[in-house]
N, C-alpha and C positions, 0 to 999 in steps of 0.2 A: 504493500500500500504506500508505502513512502515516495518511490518512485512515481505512482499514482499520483500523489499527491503534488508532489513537484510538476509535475507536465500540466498538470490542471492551473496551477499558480502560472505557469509561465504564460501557458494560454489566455489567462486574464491582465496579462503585462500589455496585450494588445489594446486594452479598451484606450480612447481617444478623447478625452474629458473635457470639456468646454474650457475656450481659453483662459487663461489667468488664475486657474486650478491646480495646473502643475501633471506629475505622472502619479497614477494609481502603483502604493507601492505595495507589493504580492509577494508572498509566503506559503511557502509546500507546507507548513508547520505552525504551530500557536506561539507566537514571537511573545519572549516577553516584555518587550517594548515596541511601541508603533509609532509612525508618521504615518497622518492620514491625509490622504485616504488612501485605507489600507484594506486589501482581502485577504484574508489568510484560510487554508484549509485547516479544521478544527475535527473533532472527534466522527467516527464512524462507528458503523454496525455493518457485522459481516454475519449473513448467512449461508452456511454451506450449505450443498450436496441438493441444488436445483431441480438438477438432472442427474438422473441412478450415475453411479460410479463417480463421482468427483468431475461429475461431463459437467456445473455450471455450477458456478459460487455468484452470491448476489451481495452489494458494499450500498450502503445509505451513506454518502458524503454528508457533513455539515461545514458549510464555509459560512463565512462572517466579511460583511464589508463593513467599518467602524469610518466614518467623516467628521472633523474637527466641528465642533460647537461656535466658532467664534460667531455668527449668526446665523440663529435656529434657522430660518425661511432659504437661506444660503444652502445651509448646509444639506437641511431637508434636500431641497431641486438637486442639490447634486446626489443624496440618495436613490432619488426617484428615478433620474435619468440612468443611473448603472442598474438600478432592479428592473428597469422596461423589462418589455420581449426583443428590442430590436433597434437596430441605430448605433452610430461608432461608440456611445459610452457603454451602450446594453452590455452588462458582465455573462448573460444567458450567449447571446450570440455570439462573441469572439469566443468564447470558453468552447461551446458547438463545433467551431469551423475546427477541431480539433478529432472533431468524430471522424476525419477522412473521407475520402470516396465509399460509397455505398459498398459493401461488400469486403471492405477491407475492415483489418483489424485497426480500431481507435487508438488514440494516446500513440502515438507511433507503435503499434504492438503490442503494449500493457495492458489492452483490456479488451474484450471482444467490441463490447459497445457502452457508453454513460447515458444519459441525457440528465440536463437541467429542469427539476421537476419543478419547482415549489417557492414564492420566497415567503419565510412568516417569521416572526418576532422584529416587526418592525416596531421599534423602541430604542430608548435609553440603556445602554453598555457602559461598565465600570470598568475598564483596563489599566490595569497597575494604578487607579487609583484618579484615575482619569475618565471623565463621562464622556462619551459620545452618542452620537445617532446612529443607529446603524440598524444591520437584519441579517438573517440565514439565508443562504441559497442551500436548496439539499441538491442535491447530485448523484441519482441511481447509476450503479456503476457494475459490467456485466464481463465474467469471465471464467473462463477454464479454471476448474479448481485442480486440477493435475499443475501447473504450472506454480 
């Protein structure tokens, strides 16, 4: 999953943030400190044995995108626009173009196939003691459990 996790982060390096924002900064891991705006991939749940014989293990990603408070209505619009479905900040759709060509395997080979299901806990986040806005994207994530 680590690996996983890293290619997912990088995949979200892509997003394109409205000027005078800066770059979304991304984490295959739960940083213990952050510059926001920040996504980091966070805890998972792994199901094995899908399909008989270790033919298909299923992972529930949880990532977290945290955006600075310095103004709520600010910071919000820049939450909103990374949670869309779609457009250069959409965190759903650059994180996607990762899926490859139809029929190949995802994550450059790491995983059969993910998709971006979900975003909820849209709220207030305490990080090392610091508040921000932010929310969860989950991330169903599909693969050979022989591997």
């Amino acid at each position: 999953m680590a690996a996983v996790r890293e290619a997912i982060a990088e995949a979200a390096r892509a997003v394109v943030l409205p000027a005078g924002i800066g770059k979304l900064t991304c984490h295959g891991y739960t940083p213990d400190s952050i510059t926001a705006p920040c996504f980091f991939t966070s805890e998972y749940s792994l199901e094995f044995d899908k399909v008989m014989g270790r033919g298909l293990d299923e992972a529930e990603l949880t990532c977290r995108v945290l955006v600075g408070r310095n103004d709520d209505t600010t910071a919000q619009r820049i939450l909103d626009a990374l949670l869309s479905g779609s457009g250069p900040a959409s965190l759903k759709a650059v994180i996607e173009i990762a899926r490859g060509p139809s029929g190949e395997a995802a994550l450059g080979g790491l995983c059969d196939d993910f998709h971006v299901t979900r975003v909820q806990g849209y709220r207030w986040y305490e990080h090392q003691g610091t508040q921000y806005v932010g929310a969860e994207l989950i991330i169903r994530i599909f693969g050979d459990g022989r591997s």
